[in-house]
C-alpha positions as CSV (number, residue, x, y, z in Angstrom):
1,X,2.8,-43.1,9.4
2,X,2.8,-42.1,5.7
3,X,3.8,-38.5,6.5
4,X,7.3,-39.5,8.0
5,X,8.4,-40.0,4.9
6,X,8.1,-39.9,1.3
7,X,9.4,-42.4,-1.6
8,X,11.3,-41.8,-4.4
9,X,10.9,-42.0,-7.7
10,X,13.5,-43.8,-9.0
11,X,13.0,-43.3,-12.8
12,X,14.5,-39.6,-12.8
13,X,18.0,-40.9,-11.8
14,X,18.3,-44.3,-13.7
15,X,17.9,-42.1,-16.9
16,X,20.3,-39.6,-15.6
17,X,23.0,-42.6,-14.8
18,X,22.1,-45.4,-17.6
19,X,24.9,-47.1,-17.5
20,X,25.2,-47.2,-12.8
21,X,21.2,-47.5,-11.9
22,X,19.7,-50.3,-13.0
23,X,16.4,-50.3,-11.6
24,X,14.0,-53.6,-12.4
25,X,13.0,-54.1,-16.1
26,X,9.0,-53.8,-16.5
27,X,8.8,-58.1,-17.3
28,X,10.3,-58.1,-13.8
29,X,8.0,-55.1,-12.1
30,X,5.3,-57.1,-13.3
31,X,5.9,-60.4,-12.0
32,X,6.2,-58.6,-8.5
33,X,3.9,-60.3,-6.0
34,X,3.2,-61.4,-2.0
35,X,6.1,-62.8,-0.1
36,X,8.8,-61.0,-2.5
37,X,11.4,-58.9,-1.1
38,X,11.2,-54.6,-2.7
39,X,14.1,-52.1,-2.5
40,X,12.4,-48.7,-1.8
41,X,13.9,-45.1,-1.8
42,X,12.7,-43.5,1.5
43,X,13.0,-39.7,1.8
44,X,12.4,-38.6,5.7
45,X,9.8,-36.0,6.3
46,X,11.2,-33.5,7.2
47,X,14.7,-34.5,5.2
48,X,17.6,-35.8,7.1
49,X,20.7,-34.2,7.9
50,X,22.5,-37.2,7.3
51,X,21.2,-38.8,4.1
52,X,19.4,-37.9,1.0
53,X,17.5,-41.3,1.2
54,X,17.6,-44.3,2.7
55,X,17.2,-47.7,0.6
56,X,15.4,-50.6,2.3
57,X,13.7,-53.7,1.9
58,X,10.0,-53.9,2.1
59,X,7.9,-57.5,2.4
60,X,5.1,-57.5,-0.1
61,X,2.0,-58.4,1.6
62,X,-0.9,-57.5,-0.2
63,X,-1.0,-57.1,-4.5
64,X,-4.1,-55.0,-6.5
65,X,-2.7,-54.3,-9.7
66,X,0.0,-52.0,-9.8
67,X,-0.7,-50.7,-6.2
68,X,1.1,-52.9,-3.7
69,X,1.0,-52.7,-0.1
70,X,4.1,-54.3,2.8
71,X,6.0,-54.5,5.7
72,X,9.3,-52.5,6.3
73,X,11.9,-55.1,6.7
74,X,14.6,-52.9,7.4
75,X,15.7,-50.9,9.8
76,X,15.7,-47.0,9.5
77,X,19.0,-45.1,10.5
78,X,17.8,-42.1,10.7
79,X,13.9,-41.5,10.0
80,X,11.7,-40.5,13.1
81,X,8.5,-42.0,13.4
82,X,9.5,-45.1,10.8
83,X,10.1,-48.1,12.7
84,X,10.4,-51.9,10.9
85,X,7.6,-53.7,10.6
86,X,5.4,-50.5,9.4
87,X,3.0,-50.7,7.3
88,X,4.1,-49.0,3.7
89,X,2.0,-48.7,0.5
90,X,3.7,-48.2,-3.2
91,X,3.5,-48.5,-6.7
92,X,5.2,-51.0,-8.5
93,X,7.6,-48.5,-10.7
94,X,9.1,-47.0,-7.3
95,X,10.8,-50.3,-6.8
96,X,15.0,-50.0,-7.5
97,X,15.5,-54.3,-6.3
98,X,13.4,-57.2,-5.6
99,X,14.3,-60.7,-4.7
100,X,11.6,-63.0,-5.3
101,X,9.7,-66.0,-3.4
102,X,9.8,-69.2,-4.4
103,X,6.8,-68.3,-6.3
104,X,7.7,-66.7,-9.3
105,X,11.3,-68.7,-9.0
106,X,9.2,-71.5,-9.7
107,X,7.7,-70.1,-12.9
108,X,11.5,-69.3,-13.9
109,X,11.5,-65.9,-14.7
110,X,14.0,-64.9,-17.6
111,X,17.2,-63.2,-15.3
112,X,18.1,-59.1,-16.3
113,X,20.6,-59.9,-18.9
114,X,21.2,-55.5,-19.7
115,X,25.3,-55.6,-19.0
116,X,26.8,-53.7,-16.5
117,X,30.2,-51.7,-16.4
118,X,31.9,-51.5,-13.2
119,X,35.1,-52.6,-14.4
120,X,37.4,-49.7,-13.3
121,X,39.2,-47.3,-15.8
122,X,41.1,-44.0,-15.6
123,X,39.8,-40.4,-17.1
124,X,40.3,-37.2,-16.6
125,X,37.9,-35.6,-14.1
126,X,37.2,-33.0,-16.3
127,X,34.5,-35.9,-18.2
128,X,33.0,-36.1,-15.2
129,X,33.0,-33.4,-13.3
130,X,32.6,-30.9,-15.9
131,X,30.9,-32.3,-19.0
132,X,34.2,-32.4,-20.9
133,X,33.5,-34.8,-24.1
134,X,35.4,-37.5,-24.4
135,X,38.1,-37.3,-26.7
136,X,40.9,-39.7,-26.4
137,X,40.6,-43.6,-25.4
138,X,43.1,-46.2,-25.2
139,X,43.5,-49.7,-23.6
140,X,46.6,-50.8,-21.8
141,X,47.6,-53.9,-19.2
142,X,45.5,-53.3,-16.5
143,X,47.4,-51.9,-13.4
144,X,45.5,-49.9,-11.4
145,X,43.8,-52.5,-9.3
146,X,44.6,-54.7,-6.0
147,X,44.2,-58.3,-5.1
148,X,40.6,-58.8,-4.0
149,X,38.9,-56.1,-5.8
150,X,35.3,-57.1,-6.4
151,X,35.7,-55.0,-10.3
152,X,39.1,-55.3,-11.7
153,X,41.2,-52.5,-14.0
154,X,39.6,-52.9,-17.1
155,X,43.0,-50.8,-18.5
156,X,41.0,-48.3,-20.4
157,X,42.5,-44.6,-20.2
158,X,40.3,-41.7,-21.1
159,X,40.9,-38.5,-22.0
160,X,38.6,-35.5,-22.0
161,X,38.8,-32.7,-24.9
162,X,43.0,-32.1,-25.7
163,X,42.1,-29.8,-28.4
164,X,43.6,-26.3,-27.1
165,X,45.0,-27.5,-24.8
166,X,48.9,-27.0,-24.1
167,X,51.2,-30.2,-22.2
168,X,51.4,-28.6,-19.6
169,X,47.4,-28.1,-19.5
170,X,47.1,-31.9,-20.0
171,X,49.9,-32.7,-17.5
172,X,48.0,-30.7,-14.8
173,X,44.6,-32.3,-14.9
174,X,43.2,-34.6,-12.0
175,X,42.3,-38.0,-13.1
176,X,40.1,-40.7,-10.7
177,X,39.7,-44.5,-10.9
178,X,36.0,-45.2,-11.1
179,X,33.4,-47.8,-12.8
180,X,33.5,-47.2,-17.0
181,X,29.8,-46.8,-16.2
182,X,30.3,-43.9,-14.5
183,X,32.3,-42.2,-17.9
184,X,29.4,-44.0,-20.2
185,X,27.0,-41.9,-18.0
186,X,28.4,-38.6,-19.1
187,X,29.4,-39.5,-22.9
188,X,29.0,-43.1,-24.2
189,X,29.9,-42.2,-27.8
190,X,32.6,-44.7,-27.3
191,X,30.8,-47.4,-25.7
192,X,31.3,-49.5,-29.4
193,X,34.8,-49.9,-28.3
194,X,34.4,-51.1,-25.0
195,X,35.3,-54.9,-26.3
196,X,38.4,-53.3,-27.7
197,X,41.7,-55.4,-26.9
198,X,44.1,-54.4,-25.0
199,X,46.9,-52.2,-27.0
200,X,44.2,-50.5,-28.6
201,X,43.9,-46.7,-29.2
202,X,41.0,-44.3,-30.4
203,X,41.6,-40.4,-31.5
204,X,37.9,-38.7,-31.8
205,X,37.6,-36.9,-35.0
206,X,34.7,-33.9,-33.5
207,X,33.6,-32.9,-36.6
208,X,32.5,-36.4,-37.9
209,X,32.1,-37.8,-34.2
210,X,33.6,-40.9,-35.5
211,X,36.6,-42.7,-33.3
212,X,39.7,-43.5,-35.9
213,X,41.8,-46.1,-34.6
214,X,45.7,-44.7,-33.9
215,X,48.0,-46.9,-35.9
216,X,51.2,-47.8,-33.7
């Protein structure tokens, strides 16, 4: 059964996206044990068409140090030869999620305080799609988002690099709505500010890297 699939190593990709992948912390890796609930990264063998990898829940069934062995508890959607209920063996660092038995609730495990940003903001795709550094940051009424939304507008704006760069440069780039994370990912240099009230503004001074707040 093992060679229908392989498992991920998630480590590669939380350091990659800091501030989006938040894989357990090593207290909680440790505390693992039978009867807990383990988010894998499956990788079909040979890869599938239709995904990359498929995340899904393992049973922990049997502990020996850091190798652990369970039961698929999920259901694959597309990965021949990997039914649930097989049999799957891992180490504890491949683990991405794990809810835990009544066991270690019992023994009241400290919860992951690390902070997440999925509050929404706007930037200029440029940041993201092209490694632009940020340049520009400022926080107005948030306005972007819709009743219901499970994150809300945090109202930051963020601009990439405007140095050479004419209006109607500026005026023409694409912008996109997406978690702060996602910005933090590719240049946090401003992640001091995040806390900043609304109304405020931050012009990046590159040769000192140092944000200088904007009088109005």
């Amino acid at each position: 059964m093992a060679d229908a699939y392989d498992l991920v190593d998630p480590r590669p990709a939380a350091s990659a996206a800091p501030y989006t992948f938040f894989p357990p912390t090593l207290e909680r890796l440790q505390a693992i044990g039978v009867g807990d609930l383990v988010k894998l990264m499956f990788r079909a063998n040979p890869p599938s068409e239709k995904w990359d990898c498929e995340r899904m829940w393992v049973l922990v069934t049997a502990v020996e140090a850091d190798a652990l062995e369970g039961d698929l508890d999920s259901s694959p959607s597309d990965m021949p030869g990997l039914e649930c209920g097989a049999r799957v063996k891992f180490r504890r660092e491949l683990a991405i999620d794990v809810i835990f038995g009544d066991v270690v609730k019992e023994k009241g495990l400290p919860k992951d305080s690390r902070r997440e940003f999925w509050e929404r903001c706007l930037v200029d795709r440029c940041v993201l799609d092209e490694g632009v550094q940020v340049h520009y940051v400022y926080r107005e009424e948030p306005d972007m988002g819709n009743d219901g939304d499970k994150h809300p507008d945090s109202g930051w704006r963020i601009r990439g690099d405007m140095r050479n760069c004419s209006e109607e440069e500026l005026d023409a780039r694409k912008v996109q709505y997406v978690a702060i994370g996602a910005v933090l990912n590719r240049d946090d240099s401003w992640l001091h500010l995040i806390d900043e009230p609304i109304r405020s503004a931050f012009d990046r001074d590159f040769e000192t890297g140092v944000y200088v707040r904007c009088v109005n």
